[in-house]
C-alpha positions as CSV (number, residue, x, y, z in Angstrom):
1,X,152.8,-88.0,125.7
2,X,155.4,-85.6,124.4
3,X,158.4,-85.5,126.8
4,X,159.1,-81.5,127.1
5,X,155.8,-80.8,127.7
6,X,156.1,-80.7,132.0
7,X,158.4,-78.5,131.3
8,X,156.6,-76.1,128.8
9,X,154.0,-76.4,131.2
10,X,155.6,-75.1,134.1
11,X,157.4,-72.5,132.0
12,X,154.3,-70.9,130.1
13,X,150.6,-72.0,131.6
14,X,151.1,-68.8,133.8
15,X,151.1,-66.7,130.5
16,X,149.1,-69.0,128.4
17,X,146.2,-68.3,131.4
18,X,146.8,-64.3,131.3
19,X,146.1,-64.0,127.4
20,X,142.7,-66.3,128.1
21,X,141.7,-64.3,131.0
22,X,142.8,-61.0,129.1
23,X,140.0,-62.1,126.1
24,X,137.1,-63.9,129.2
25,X,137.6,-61.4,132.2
26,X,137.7,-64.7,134.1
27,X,140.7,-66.5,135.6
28,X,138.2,-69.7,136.1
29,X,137.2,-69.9,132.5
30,X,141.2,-69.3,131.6
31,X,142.0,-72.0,133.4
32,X,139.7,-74.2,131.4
33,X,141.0,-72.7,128.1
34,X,144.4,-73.2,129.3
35,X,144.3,-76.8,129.5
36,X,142.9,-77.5,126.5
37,X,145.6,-75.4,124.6
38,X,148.0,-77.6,126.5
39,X,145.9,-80.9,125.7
40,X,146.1,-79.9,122.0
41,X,149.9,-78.7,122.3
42,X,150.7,-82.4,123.7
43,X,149.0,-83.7,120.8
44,X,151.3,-81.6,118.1
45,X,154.7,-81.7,116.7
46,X,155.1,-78.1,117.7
47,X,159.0,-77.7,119.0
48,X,159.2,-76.8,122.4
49,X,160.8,-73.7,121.0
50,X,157.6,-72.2,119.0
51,X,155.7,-73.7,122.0
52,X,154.9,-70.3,123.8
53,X,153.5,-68.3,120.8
54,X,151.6,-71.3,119.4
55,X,150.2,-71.8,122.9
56,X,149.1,-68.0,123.3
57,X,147.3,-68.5,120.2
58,X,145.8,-71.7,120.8
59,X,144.5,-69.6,124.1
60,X,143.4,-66.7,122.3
61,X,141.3,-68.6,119.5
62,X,139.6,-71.0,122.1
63,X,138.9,-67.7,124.2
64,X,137.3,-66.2,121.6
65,X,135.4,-69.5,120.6
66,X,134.0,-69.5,124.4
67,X,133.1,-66.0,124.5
68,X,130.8,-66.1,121.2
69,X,129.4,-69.6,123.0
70,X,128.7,-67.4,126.1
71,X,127.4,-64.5,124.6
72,X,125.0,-66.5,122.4
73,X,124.0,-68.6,126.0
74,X,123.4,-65.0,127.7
75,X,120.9,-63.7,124.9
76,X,119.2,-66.8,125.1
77,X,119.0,-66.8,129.0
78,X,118.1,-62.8,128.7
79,X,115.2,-63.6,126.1
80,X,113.7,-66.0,128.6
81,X,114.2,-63.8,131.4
82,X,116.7,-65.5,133.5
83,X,118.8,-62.2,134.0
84,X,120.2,-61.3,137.3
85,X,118.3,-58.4,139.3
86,X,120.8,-55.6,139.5
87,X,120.6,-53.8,142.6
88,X,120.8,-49.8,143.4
89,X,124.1,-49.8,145.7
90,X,126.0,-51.7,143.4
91,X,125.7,-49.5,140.4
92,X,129.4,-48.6,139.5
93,X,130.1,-52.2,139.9
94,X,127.8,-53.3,137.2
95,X,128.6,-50.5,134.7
96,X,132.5,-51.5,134.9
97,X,131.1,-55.5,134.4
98,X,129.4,-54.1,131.4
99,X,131.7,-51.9,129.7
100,X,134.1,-55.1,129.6
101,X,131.3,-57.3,128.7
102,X,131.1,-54.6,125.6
103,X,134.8,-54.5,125.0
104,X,134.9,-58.5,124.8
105,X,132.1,-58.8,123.0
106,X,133.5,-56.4,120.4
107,X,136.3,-58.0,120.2
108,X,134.7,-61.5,119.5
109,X,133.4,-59.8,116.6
110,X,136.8,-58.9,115.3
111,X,138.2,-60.6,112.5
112,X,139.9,-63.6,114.2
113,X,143.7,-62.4,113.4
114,X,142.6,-59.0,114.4
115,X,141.4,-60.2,117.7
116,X,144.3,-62.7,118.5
117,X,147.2,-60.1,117.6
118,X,145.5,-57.3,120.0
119,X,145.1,-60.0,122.8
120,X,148.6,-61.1,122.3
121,X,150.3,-57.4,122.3
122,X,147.9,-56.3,125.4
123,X,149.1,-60.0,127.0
124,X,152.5,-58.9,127.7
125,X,153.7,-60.4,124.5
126,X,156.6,-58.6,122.8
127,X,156.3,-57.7,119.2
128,X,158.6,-60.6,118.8
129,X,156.9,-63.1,120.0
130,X,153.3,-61.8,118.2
131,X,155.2,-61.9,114.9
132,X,156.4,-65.5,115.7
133,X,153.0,-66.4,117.0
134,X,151.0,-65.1,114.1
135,X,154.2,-66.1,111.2
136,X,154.1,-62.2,110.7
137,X,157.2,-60.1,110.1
138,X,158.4,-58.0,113.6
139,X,157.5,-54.7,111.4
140,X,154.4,-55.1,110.4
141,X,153.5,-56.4,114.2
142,X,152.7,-52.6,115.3
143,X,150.6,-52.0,112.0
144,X,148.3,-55.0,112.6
145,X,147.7,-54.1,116.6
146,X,146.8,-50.7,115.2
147,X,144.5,-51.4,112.8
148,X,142.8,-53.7,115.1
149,X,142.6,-51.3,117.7
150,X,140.7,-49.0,115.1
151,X,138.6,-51.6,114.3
152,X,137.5,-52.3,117.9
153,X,137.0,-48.8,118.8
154,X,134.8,-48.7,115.5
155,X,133.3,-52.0,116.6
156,X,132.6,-50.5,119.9
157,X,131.1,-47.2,118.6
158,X,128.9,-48.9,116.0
159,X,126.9,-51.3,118.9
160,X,126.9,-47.9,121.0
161,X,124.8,-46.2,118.6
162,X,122.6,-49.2,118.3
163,X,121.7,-49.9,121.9
């Protein structure tokens, strides 16, 4: 057991949860994604010092990995019929729940750097701490967020036109 890692703990799991739930809409599933980044981070030679960006990464990718799990689960469950009856009174509810479920699920079809970077920036993250996280330069940070959000909103358009 690595002895700084109580304290990186306590220092980022509140931030390390908040890029998870930013990519699954769910502070739950976070959770679990959370502690496996921290699992993996007490298994590494990371310094304590890169611990935060390599954390919010490690959250980010095993985000990702859960929503393309999910999604492949809820077409599955959908083909054989085990979706959930929507009712009337609840209808802006459900088209909210469903225009996230369409922004995450384009985003799982991002290029992985792509993905991570935009999750990182729209985590609180400074430009810093994406370059760090990533090994990118601070410069370029604001190019690569940019051209991922282009590709998301292209992403996003493209399954519109097909559903």
């Amino acid at each position: 057991m690595r002895a700084d890692l109580e304290e990186v703990f306590r220092t980022a799991y509140p931030r390390v949860v908040a890029v998870a739930a930013r990519v699954l809409g769910s502070r739950d599933q976070a959770e679990d994604v959370a502690q496996e980044a921290f699992l993996a981070f007490g298994r590494s030679a990371v310094p304590a010092g890169e611990a935060l960006g390599w954390l919010c990464v490690a959250a980010a990718h095993t985000a990702l990995n859960h929503l393309r799990t999910g999604r492949r689960r809820a077409s599955r469950e959908e083909a054989a019929g085990a979706a959930d009856p929507v009712a009337p009174d609840v209808a802006d509810d459900v088209v909210a729940r469903d225009e996230r479920r369409r922004v995450r699920a384009a985003l799982a079809r991002l290029p992985r750097r792509q993905a991570v970077a935009l999750v990182l920036r729209h985590s609180g993250l400074s430009y810093a701490e994406v370059a760090a996280a990533l090994e990118l330069s601070a410069g370029s940070v604001g190019t690569v967020v940019r051209r991922a959000e282009v590709a998301l909103r292209k992403e996003l358009n493209r399954h519109e036109r097909h559903e």
